[in-house]
PDB file of N, CA, C and O in Angstrom, chain B, residues numbered from 101:
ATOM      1  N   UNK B 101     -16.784 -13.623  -5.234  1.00  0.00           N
ATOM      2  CA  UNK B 101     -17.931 -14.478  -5.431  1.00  0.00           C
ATOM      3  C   UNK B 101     -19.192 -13.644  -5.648  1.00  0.00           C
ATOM      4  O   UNK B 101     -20.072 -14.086  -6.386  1.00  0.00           O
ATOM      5  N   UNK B 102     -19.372 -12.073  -4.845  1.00  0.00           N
ATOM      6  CA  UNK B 102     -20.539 -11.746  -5.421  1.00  0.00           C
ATOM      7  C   UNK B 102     -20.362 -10.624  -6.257  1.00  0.00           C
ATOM      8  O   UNK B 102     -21.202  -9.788  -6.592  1.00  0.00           O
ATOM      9  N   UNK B 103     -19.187 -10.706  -6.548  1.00  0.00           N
ATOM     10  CA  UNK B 103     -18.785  -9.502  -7.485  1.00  0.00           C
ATOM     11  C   UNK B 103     -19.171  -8.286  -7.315  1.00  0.00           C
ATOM     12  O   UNK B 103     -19.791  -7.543  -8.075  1.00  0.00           O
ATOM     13  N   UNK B 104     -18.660  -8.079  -5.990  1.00  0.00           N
ATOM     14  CA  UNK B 104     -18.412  -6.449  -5.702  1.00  0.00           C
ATOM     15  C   UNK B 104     -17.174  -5.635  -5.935  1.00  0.00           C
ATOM     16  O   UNK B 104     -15.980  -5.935  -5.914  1.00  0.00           O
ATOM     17  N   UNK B 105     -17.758  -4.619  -6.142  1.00  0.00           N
ATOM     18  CA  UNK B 105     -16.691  -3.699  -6.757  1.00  0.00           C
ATOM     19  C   UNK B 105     -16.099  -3.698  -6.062  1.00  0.00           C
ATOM     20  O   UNK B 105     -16.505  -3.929  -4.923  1.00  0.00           O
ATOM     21  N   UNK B 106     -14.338  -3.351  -6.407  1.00  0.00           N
ATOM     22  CA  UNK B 106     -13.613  -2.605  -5.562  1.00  0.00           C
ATOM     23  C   UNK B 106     -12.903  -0.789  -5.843  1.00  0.00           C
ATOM     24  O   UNK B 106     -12.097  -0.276  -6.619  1.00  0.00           O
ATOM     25  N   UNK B 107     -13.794  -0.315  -4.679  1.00  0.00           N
ATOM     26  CA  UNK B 107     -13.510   0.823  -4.623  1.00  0.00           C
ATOM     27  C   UNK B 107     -12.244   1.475  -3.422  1.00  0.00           C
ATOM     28  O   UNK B 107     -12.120   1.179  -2.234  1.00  0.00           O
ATOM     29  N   UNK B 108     -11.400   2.469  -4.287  1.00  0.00           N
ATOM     30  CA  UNK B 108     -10.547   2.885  -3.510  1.00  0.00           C
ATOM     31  C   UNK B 108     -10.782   4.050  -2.716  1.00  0.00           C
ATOM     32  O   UNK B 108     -11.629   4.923  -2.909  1.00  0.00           O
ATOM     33  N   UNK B 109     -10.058   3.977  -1.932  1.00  0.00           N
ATOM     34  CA  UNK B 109     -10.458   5.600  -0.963  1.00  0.00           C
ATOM     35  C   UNK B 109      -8.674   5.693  -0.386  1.00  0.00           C
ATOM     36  O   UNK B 109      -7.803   4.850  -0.173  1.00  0.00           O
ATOM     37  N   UNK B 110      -8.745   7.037  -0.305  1.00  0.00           N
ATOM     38  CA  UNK B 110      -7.730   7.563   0.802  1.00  0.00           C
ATOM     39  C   UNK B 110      -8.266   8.399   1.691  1.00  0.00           C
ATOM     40  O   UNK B 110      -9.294   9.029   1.438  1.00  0.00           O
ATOM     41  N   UNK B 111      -7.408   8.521   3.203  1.00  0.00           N
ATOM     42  CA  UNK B 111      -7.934   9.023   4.069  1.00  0.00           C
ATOM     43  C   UNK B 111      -6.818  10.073   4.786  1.00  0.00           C
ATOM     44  O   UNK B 111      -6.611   9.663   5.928  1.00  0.00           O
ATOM     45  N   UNK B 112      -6.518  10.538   4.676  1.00  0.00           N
ATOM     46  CA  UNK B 112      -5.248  11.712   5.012  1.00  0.00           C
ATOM     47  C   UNK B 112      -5.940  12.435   6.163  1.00  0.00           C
ATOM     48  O   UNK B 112      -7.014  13.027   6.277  1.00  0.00           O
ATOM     49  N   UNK B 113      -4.694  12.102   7.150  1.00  0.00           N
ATOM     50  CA  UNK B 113      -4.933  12.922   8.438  1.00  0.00           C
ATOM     51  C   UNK B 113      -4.396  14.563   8.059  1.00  0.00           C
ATOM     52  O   UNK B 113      -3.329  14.906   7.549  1.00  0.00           O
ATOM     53  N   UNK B 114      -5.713  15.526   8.575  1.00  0.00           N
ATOM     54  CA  UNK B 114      -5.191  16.960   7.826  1.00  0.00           C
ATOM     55  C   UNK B 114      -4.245  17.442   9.247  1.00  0.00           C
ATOM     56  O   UNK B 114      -4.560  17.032  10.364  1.00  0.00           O
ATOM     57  N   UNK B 115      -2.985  18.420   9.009  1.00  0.00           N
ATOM     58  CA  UNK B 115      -2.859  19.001  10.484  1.00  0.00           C
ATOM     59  C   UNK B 115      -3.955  19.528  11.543  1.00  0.00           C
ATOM     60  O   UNK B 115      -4.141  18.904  12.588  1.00  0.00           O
ATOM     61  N   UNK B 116      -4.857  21.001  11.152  1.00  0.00           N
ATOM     62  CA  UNK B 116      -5.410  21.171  11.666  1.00  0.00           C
ATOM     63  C   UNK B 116      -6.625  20.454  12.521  1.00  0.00           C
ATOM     64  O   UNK B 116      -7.423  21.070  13.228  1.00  0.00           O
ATOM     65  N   UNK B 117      -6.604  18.972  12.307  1.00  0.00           N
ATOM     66  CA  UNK B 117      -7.477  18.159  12.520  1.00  0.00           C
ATOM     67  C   UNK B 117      -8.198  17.398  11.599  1.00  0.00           C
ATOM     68  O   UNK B 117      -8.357  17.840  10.461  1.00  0.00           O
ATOM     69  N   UNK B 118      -8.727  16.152  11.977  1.00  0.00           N
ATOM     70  CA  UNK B 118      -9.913  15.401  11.303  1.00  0.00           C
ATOM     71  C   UNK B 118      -9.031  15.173  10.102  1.00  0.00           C
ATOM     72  O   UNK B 118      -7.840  15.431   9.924  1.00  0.00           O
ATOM     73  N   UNK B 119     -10.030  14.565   9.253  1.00  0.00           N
ATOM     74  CA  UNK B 119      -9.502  13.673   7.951  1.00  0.00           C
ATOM     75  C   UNK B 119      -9.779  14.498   6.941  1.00  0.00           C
ATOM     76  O   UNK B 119     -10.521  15.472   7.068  1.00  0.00           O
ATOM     77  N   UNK B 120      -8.995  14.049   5.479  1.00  0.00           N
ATOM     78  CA  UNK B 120      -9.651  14.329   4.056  1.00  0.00           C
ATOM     79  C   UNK B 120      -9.520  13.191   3.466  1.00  0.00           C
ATOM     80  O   UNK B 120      -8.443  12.687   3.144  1.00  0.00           O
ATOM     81  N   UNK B 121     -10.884  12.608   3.248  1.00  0.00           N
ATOM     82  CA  UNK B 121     -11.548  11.465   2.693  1.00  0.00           C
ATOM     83  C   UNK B 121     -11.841  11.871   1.581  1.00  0.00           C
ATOM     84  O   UNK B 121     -12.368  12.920   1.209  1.00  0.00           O
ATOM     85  N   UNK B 122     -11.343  10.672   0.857  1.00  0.00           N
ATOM     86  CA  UNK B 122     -11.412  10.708  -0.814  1.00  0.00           C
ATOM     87  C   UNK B 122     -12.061   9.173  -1.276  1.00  0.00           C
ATOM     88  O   UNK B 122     -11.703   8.061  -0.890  1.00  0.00           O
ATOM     89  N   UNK B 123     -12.937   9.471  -2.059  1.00  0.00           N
ATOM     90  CA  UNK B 123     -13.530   8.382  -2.585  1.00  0.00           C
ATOM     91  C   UNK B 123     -13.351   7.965  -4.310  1.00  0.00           C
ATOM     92  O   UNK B 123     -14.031   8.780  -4.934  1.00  0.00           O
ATOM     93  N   UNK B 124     -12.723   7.054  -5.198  1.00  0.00           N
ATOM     94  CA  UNK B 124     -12.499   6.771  -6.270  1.00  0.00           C
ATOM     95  C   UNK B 124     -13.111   6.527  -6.773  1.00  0.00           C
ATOM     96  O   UNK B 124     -14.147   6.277  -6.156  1.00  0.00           O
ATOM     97  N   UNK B 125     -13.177   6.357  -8.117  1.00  0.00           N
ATOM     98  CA  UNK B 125     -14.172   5.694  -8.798  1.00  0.00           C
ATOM     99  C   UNK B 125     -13.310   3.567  -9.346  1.00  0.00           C
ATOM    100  O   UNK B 125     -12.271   3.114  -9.825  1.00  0.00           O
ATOM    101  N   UNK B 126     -14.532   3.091  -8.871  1.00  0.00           N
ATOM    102  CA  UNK B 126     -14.426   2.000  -9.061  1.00  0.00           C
ATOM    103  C   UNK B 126     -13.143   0.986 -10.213  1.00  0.00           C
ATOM    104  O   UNK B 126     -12.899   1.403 -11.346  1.00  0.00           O
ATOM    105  N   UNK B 127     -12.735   0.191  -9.875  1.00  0.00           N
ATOM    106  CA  UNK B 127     -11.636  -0.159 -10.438  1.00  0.00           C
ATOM    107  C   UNK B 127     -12.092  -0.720 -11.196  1.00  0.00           C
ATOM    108  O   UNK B 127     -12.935  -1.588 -10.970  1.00  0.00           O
ATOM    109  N   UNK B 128     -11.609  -0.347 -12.517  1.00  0.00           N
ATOM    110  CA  UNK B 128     -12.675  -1.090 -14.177  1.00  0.00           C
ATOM    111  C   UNK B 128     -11.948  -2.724 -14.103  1.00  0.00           C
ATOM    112  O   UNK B 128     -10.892  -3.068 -13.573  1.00  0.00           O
ATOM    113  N   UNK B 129     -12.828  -3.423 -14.749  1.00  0.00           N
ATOM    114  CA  UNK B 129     -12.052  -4.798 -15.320  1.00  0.00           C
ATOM    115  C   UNK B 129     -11.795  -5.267 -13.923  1.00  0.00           C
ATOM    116  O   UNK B 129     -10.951  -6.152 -14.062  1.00  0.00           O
ATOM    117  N   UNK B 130     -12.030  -5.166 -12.842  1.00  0.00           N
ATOM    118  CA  UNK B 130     -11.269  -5.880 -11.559  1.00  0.00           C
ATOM    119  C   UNK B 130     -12.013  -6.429 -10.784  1.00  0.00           C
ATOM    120  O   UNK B 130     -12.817  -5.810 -10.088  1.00  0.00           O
ATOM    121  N   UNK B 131     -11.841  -7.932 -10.772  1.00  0.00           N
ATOM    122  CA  UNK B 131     -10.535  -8.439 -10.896  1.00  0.00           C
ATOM    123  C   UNK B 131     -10.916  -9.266 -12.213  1.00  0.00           C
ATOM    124  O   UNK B 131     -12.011  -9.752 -12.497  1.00  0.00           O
ATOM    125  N   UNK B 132      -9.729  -9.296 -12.935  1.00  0.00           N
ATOM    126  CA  UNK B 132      -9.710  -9.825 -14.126  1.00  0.00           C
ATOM    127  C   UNK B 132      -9.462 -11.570 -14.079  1.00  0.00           C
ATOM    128  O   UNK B 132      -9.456 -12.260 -13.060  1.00  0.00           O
ATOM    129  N   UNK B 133      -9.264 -12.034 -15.489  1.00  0.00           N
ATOM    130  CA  UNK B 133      -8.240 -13.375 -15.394  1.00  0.00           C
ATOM    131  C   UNK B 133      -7.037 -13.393 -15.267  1.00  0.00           C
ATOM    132  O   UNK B 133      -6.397 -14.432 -15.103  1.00  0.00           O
ATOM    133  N   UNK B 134      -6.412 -11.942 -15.341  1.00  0.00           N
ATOM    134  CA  UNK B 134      -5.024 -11.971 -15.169  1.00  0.00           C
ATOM    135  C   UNK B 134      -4.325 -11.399 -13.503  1.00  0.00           C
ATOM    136  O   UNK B 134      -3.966 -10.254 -13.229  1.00  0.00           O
ATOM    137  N   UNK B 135      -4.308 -12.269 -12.859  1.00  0.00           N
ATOM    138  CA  UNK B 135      -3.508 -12.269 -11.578  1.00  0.00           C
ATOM    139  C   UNK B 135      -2.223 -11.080 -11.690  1.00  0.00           C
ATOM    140  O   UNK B 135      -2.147 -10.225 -10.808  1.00  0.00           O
ATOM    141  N   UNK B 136      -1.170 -11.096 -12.904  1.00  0.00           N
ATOM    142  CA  UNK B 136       0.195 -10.175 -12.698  1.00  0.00           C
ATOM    143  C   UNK B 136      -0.648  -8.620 -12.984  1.00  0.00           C
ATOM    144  O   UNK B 136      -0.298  -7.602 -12.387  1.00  0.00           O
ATOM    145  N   UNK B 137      -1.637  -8.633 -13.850  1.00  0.00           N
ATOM    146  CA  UNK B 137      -2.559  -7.275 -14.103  1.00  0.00           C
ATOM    147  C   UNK B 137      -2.893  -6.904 -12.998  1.00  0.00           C
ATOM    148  O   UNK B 137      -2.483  -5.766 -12.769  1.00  0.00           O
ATOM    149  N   UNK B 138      -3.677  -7.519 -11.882  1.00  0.00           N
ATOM    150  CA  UNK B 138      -4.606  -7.360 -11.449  1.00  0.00           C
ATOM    151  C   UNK B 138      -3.953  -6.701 -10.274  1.00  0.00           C
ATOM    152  O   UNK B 138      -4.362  -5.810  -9.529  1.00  0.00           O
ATOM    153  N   UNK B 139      -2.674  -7.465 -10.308  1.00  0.00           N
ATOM    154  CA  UNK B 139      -1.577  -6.979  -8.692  1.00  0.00           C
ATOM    155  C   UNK B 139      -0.855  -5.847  -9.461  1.00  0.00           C
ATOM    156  O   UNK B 139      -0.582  -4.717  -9.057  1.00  0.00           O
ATOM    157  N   UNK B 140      -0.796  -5.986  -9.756  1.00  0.00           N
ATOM    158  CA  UNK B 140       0.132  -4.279 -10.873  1.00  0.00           C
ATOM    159  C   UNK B 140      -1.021  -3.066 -10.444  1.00  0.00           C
ATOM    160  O   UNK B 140      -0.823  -1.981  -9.897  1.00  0.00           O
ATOM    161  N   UNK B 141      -2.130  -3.610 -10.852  1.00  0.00           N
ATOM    162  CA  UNK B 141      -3.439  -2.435 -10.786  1.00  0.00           C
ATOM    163  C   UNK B 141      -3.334  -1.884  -9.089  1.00  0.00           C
ATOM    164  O   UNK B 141      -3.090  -0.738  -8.712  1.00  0.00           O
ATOM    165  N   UNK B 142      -3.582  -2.998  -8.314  1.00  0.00           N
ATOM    166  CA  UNK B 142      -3.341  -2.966  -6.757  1.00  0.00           C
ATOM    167  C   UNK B 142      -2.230  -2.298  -6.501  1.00  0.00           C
ATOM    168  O   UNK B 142      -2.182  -1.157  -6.040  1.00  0.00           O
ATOM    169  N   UNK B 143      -1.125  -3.129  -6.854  1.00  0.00           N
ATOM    170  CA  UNK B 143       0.003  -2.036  -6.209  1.00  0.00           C
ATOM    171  C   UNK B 143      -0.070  -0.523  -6.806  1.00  0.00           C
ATOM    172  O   UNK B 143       0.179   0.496  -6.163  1.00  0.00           O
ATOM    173  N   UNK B 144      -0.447  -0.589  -8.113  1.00  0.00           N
ATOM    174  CA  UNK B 144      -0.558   1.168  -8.293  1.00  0.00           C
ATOM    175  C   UNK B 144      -1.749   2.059  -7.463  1.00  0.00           C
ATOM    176  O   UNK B 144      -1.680   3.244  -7.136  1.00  0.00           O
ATOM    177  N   UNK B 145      -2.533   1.384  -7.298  1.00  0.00           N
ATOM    178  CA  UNK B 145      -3.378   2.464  -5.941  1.00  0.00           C
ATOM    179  C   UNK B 145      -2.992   2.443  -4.969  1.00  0.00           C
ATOM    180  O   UNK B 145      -3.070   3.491  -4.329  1.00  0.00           O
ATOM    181  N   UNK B 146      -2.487   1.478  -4.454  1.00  0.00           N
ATOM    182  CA  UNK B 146      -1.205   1.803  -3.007  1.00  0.00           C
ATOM    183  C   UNK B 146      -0.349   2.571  -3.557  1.00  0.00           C
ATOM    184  O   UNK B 146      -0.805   3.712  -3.487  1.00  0.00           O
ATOM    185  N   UNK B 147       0.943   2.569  -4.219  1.00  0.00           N
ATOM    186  CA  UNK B 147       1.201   3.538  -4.578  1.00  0.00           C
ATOM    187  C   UNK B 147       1.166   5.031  -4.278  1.00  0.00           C
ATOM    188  O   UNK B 147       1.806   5.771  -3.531  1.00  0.00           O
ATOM    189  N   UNK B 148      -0.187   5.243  -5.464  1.00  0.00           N
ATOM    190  CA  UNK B 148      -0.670   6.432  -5.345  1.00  0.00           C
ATOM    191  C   UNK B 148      -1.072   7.184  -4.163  1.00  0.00           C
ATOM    192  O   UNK B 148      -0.733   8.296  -3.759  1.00  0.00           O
ATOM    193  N   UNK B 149      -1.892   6.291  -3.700  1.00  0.00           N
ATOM    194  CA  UNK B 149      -2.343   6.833  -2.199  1.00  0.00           C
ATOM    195  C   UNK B 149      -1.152   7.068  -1.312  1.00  0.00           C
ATOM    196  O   UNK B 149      -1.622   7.820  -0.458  1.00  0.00           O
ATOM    197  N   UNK B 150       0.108   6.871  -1.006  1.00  0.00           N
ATOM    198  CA  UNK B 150       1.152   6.763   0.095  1.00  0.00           C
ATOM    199  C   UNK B 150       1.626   7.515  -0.779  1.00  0.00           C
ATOM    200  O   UNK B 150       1.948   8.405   0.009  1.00  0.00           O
ATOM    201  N   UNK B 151       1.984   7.961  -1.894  1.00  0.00           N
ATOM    202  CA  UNK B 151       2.237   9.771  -2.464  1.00  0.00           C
ATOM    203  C   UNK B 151       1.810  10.852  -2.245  1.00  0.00           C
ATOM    204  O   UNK B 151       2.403  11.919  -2.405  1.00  0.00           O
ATOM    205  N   UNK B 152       0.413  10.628  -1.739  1.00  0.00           N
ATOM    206  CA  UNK B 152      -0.271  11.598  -1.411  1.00  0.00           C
ATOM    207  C   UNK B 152       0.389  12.175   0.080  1.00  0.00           C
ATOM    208  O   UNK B 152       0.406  13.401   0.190  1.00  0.00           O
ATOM    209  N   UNK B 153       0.826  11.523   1.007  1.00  0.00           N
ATOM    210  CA  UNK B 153       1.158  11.823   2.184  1.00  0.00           C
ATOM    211  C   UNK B 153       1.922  11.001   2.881  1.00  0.00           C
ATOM    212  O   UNK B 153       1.708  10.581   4.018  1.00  0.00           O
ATOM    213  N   UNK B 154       3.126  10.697   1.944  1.00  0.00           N
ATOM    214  CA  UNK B 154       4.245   9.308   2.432  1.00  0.00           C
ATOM    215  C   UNK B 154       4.332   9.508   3.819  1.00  0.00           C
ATOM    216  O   UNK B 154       4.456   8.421   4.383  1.00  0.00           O
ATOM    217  N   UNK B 155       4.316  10.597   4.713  1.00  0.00           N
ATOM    218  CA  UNK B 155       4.979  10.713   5.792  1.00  0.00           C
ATOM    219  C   UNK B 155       3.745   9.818   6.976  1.00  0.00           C
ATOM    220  O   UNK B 155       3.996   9.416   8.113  1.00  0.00           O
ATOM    221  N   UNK B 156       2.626   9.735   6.331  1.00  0.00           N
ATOM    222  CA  UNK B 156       1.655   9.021   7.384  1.00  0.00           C
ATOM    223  C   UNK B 156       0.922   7.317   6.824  1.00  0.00           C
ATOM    224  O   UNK B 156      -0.128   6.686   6.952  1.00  0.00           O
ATOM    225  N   UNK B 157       2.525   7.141   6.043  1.00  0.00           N
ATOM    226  CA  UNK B 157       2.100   5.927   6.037  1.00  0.00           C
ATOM    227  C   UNK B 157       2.564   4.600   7.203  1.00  0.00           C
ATOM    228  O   UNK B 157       3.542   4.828   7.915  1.00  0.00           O
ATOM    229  N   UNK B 158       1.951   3.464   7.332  1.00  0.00           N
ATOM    230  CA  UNK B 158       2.952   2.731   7.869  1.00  0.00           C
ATOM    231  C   UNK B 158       4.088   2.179   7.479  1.00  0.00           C
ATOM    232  O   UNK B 158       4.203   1.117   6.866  1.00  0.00           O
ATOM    233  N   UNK B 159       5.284   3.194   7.977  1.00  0.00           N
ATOM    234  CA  UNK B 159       6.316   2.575   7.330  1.00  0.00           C
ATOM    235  C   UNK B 159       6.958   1.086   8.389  1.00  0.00           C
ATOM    236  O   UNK B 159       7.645   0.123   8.049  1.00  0.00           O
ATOM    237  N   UNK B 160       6.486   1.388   9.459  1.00  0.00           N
ATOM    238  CA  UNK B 160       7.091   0.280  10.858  1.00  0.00           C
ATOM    239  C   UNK B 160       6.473  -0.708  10.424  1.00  0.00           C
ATOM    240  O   UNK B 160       6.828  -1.652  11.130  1.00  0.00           O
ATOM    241  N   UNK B 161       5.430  -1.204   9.341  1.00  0.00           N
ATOM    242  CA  UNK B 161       4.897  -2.728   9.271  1.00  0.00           C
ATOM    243  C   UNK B 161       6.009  -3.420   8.360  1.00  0.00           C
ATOM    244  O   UNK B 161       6.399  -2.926   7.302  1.00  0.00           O
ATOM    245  N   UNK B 162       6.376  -4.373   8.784  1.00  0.00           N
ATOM    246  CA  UNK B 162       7.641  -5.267   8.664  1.00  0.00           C
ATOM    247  C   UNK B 162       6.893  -6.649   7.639  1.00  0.00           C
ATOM    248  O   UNK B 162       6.956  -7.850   7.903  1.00  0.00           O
ATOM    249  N   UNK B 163       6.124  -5.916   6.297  1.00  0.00           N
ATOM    250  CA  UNK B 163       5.226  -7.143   5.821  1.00  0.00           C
ATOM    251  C   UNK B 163       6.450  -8.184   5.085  1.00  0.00           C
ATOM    252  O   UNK B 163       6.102  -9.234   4.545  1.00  0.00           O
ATOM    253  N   UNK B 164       7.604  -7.847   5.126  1.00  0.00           N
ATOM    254  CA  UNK B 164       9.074  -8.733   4.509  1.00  0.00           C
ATOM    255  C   UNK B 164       9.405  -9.256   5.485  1.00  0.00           C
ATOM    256  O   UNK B 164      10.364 -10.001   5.281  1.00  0.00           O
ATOM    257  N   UNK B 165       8.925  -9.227   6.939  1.00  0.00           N
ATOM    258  CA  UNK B 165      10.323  -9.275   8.042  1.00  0.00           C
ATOM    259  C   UNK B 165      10.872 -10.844   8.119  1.00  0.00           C
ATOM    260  O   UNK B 165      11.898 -11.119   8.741  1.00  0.00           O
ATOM    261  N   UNK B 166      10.034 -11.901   7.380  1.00  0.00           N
ATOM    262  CA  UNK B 166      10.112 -13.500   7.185  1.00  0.00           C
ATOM    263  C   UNK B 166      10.700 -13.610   5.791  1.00  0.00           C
ATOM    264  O   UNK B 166       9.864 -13.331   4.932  1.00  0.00           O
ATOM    265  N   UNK B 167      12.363 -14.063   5.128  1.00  0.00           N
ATOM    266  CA  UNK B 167      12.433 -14.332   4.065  1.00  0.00           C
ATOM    267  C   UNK B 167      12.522 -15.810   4.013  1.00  0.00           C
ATOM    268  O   UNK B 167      12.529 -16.611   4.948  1.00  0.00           O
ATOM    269  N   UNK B 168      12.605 -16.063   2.417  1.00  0.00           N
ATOM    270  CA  UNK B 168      12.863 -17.457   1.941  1.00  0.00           C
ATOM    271  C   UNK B 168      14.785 -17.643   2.735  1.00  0.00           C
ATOM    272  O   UNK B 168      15.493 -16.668   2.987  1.00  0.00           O
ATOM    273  N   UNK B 169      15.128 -18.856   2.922  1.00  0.00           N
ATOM    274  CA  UNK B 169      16.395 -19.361   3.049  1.00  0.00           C
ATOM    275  C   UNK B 169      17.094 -18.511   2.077  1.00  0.00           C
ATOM    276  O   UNK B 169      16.639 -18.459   0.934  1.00  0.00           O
ATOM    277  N   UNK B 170      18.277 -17.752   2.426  1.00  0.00           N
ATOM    278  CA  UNK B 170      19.459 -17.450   1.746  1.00  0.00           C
ATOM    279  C   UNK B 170      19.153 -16.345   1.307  1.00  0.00           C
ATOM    280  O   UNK B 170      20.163 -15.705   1.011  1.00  0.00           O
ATOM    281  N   UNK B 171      17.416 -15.351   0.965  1.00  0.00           N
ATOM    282  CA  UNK B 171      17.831 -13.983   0.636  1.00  0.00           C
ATOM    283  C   UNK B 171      17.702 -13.230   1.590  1.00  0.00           C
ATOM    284  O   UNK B 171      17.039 -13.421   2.609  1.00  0.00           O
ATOM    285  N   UNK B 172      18.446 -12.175   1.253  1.00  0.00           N
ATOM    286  CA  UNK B 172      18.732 -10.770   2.389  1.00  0.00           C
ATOM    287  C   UNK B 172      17.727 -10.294   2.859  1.00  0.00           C
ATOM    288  O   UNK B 172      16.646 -10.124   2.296  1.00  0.00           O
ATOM    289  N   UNK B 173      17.965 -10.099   3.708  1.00  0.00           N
ATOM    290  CA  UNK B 173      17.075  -8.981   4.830  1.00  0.00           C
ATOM    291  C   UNK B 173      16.639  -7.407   4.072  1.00  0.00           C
ATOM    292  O   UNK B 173      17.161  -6.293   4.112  1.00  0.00           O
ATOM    293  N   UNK B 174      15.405  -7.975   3.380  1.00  0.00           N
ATOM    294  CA  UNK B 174      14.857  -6.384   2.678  1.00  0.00           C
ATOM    295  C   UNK B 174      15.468  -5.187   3.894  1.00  0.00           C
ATOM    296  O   UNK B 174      16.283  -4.335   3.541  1.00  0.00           O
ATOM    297  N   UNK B 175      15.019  -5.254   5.162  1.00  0.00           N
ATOM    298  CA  UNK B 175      15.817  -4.159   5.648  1.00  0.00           C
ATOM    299  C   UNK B 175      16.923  -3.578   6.231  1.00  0.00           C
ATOM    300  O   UNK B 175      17.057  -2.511   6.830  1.00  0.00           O
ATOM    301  N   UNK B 176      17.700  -4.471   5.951  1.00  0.00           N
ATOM    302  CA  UNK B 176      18.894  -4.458   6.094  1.00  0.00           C
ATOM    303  C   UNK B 176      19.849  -3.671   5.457  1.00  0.00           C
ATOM    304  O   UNK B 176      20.678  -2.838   5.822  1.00  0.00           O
ATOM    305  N   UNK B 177      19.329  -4.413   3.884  1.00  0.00           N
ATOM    306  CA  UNK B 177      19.915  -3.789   2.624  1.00  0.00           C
ATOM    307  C   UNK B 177      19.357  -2.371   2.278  1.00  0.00           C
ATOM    308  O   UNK B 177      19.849  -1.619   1.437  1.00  0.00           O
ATOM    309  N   UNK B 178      18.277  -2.120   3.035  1.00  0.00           N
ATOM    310  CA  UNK B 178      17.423  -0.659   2.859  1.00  0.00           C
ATOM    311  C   UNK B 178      18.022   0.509   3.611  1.00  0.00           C
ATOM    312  O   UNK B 178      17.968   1.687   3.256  1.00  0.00           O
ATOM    313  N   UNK B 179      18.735  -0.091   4.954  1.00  0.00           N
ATOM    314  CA  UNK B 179      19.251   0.946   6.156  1.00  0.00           C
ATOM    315  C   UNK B 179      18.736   0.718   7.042  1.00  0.00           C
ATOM    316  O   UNK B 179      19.351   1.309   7.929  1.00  0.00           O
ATOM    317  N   UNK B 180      18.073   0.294   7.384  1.00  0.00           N
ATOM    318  CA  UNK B 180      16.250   0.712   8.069  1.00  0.00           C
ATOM    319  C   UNK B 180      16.576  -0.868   9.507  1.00  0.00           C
ATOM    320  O   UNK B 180      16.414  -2.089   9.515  1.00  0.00           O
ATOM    321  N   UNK B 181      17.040   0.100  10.400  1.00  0.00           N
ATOM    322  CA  UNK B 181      17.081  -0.300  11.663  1.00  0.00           C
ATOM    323  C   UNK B 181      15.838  -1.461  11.738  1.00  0.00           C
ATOM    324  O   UNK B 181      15.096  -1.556  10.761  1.00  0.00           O
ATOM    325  N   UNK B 182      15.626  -2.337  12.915  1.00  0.00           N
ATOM    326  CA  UNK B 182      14.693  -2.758  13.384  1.00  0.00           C
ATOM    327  C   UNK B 182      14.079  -1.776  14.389  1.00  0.00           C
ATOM    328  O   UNK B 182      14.889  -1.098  15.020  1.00  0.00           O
ATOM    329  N   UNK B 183      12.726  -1.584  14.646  1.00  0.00           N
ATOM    330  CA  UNK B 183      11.916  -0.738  15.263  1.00  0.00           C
ATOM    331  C   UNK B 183      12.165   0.715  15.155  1.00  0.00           C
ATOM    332  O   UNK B 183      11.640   1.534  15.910  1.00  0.00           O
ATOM    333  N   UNK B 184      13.225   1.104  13.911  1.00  0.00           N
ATOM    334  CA  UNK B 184      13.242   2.322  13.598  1.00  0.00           C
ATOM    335  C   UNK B 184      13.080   2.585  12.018  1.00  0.00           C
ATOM    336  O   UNK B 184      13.631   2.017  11.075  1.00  0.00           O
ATOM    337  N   UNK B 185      11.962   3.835  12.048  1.00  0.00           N
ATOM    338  CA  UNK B 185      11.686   4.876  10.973  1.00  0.00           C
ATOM    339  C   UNK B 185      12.584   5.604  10.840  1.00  0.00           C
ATOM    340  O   UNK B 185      13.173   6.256  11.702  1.00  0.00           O
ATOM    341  N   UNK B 186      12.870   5.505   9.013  1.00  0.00           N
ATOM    342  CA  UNK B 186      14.007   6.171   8.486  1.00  0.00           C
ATOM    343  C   UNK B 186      13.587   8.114   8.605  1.00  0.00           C
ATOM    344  O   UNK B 186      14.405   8.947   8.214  1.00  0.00           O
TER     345      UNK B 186
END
């Protein structure tokens, strides 16, 4: 509604301590009229960012753990214990 940008950032925990904060440049065209664009664009900066340092992402958030009637258990079919990281 007030048409603010959306800007991406990543934040990577370094070993030796503290963070490395990264700031993007603003997502062109976004959000558009096209909803399947717009989530394509989204999922590719998630993506990207959890490449940067897959190992500190949340992998334990269970955002599937509710399906529709009759399909499989995303983690089931993945390997991926309940309350365990692969």
């Amino acid at each position: 509604m007030g048409q603010a940008r959306v800007i991406p950032f990543t934040c990577i925990r370094k070993k030796e301590g503290g963070y490395d904060l990264k700031v993007y440049p603003p997502l062109p065209d976004f959000p558009s009229d096209d909803i399947v664009k717009d989530t394509q664009q989204i999922n590719q900066v998630v993506e990207n960012a959890i490449l940067l340092a897959p190992e500190q992402y949340l992998w334990v958030h269970r955002r599937f753990k509710t399906r529709p009637e009759g399909e499989p258990d995303l983690y089931k079919v993945a390997g991926i214990a309940k309350g365990k990281r692969r």
